[in-house]
N, C-alpha and C positions, 0 to 999 in steps of 0.2 A: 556577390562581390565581397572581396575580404576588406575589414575596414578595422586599420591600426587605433587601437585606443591608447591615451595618454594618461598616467597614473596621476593623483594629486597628492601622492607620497613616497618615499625613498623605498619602501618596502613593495613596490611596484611588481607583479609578475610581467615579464615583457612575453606578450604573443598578441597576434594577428587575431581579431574576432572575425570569424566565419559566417556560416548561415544558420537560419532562425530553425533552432529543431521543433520546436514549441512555445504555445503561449497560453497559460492564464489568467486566474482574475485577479492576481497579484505579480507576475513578474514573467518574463520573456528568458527562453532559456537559446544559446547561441552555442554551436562547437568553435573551441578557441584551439587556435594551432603555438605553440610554446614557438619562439622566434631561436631559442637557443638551446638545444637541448642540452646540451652537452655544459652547458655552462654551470658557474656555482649553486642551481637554483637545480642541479637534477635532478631530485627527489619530486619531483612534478613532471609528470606523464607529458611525450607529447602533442596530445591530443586532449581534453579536456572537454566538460559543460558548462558554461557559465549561467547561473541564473544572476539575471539582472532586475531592478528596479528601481526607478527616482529616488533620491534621495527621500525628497519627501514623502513617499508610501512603501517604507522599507519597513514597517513592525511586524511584517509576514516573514521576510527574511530574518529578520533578528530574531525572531521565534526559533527557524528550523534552523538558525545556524547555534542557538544555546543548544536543542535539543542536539544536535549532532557532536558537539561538545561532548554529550552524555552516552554518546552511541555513538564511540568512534572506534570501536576492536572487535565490530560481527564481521566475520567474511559473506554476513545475508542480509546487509544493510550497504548502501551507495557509499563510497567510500568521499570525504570531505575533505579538500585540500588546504580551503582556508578561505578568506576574505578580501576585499579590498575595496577603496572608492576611485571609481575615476572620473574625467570629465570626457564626454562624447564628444567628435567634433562639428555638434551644436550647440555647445557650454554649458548643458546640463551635466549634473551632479550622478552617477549612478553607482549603486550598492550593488555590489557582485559577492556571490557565493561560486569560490573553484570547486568543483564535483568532478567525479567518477562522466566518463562520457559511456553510453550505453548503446555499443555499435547496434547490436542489435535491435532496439527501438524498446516496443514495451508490449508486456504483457497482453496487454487489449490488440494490438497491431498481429502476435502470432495468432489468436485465439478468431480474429476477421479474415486473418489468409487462411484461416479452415472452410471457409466459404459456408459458414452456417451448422457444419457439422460435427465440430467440437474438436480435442486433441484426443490422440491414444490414454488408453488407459495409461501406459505403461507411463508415457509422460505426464498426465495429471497427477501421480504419486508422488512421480519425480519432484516435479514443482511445488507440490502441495510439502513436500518433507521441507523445502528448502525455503518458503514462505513461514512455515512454523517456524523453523530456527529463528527467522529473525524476527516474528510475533512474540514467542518467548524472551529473544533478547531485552527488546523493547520495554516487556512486562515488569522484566527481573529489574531493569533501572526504573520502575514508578512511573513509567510515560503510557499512556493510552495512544494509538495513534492519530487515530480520526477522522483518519481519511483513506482508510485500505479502498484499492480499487485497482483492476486492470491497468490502467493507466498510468498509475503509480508504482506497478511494480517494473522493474528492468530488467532486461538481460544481456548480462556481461557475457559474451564470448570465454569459455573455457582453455583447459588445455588438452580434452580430450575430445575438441570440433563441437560439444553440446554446449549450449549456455546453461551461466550459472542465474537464477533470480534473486533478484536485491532489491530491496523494501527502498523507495525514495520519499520523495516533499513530505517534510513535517513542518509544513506553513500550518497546520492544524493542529498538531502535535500536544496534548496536551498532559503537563505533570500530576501525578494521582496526590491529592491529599494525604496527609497522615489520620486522617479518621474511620471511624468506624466501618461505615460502609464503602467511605472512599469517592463518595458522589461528588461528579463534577456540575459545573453550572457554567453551560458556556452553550453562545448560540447555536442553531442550526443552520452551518452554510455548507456541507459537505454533499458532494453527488446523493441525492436522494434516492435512488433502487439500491445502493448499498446500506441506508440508513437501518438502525435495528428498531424494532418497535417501541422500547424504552424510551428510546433520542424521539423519536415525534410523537409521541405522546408522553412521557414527561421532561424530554431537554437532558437526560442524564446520559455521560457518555462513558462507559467503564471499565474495561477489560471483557466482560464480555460482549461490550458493542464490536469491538473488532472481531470476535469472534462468528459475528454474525455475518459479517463483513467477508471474512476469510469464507463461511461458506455458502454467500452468494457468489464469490470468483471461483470455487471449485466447483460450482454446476455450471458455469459458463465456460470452463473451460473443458468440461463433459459434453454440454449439447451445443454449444457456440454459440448457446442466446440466454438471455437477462433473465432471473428468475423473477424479476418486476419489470414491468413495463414497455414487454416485447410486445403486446397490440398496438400497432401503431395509429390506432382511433383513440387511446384511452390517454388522458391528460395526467400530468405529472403529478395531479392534485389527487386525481381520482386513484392513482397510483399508491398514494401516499396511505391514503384511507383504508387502501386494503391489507398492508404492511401492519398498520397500527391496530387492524380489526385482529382483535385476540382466536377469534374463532375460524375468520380465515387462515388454514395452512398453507404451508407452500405444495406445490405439488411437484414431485419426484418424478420423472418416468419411472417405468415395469424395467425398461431395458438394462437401467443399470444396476452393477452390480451386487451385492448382498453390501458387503463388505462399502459400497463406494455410500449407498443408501443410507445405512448406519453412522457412518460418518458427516454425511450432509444432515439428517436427522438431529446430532448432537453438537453442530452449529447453529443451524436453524431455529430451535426452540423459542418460540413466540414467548415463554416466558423468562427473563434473563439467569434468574434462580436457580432455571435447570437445565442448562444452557451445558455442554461440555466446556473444564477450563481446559488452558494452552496444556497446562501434568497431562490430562486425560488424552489428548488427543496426538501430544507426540507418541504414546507409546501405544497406538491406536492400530488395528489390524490393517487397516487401507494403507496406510504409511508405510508399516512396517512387516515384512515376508512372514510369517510364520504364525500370526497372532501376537497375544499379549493380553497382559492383566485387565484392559477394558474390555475384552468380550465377557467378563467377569463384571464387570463393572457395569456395561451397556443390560446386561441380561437383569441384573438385580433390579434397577432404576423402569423397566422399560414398562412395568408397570405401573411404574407413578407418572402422571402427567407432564409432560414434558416439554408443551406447546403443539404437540399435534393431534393429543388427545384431549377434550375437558379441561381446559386453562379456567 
């Protein structure tokens, strides 16, 4: 049922709230229908996301709407419309973020209608080129993200029938320091099979945590299961423990391939130090046709410990 909401200020968008596309532990997200397209207010799609939440437990929104402030000109980031408050017709107070609407659904949604079996290669590069862009964008403005995962990423419908993917919710989003090594100190409340071994064992979340991040979603989207915590006997504790065990590696299949291995390898690295950065991996052979300077780079290093050998 569509349910008209009422603004508590002049600067109103007028549209019709829709149905519920998602919910979590901070806010409910709704597709809104623009009541007037064509009106003085065109520059607003008409079709929209609205994430919503009470007035009173809005510091999650207000988080990812500064960070979106800072990351508003990637074409590989969810595009931000803007803000607003209004009242429900129950006279609650709600803080709404206008978003990018994401016909398509999300990352984790294509990677389940594989039915277990993963996406083509040809499309994992695909995605994976187009998650980096916006991992790098992200880097370049001092933001960590926090929360990289299936879920959060989207896909926007192109113009060539393929979607494009867009990095979303930075309700987690966190600004990097100007110091030395850049250490954050902020809780752990992000989906834990993507967490890096750093973050649960010592809380620190840092450019290369998303990095880790990025390449437990590129083997999910290779074999269409969690590179943690696909036993489903094994508890999320017992999960966590083997993530933070330095000496447990992840394990790769045989089947894939040179170049995809290599690349999951210098995401992976159980130790964050030798970890590939976003430089290394955009111009990385899996990405990109023909090779490039990290097979130079992967070949020098791969004798030095890297988390999958003697950390």
């Amino acid at each position: 049922m569509v349910v008209e909401e009422d603004s508590s200020d002049n600067h109103r968008v007028a549209c019709w709230r829709g149905p519920l596309l998602g919910k979590g532990g901070f806010a409910s997200v709704y597709l809104a229908f623009l009541k007037k397209p064509k009106s003085r207010r065109a520059f607003y799609p008409p079709l929209m996301a609205v994430k919503s939440a009470e007035v009173s437990s809005l510091s999650s929104l207000q988080k990812e709407k500064e960070a979106f402030n800072y990351l508003c000109d990637c074409p590989y980031i969810l595009k931000y419309y803007g803000e607003e408050t209004i009242m429900n017709k129950d006279g609650n107070m709600l803080y709404n973020l206008l978003l990018e609407y994401a016909s398509g659904g999300t990352l984790a949604d294509l990677i389940k209608r594989s039915g277990g079996c993963g996406l083509p290669k040809s499309d994992v590069k695909r995605y994976t080129r187009s998650i980096l862009k916006g991992i790098d964008y992200i880097h370049r403005h001092d933001y960590v993200h926090c929360d990289l995962k299936p879920d959060n990423v989207l896909l926007i419908p192109g113009g060539d029938g393929d979607f494009v993917l867009k990095i979303g919710d930075f309700g987690l989003a966190k600004k990097v320091q100007k110091t030395k090594n850049r250490k954050l100190d902020c809780s752990i409340t992000e989906t834990a099979f993507y967490m890096a071994p750093e973050t649960l064992v010592d809380n620190i979340q840092e450019f290369p945590s998303d990095i880790w991040a990025l390449g437990c979603m590129v083997f999910m989207m290779f074999t269409g299961k969690s590179l943690w915590g696909s036993n489903p006997n094994e508890t999320t504790e017992k999960a966590c423990e083997r993530i933070a065990d330095r000496y447990e590696l992840p394990k790769i299949p045989s089947w894939i391939s040179k170049d995809g291995k290599d690349f999951l390898k210098g995401c992976l690295a159980k130790n964050h130090q030798f970890r590939f950065t976003i430089e290394m991996l955009l111009i990385d052979p899996f990405v990109w046709r023909g090779g490039g300077p990290s097979l130079l780079i992967f070949d020098l290093i791969q004798n030095v410990p890297v988390g999958f050998k003697n950390i």
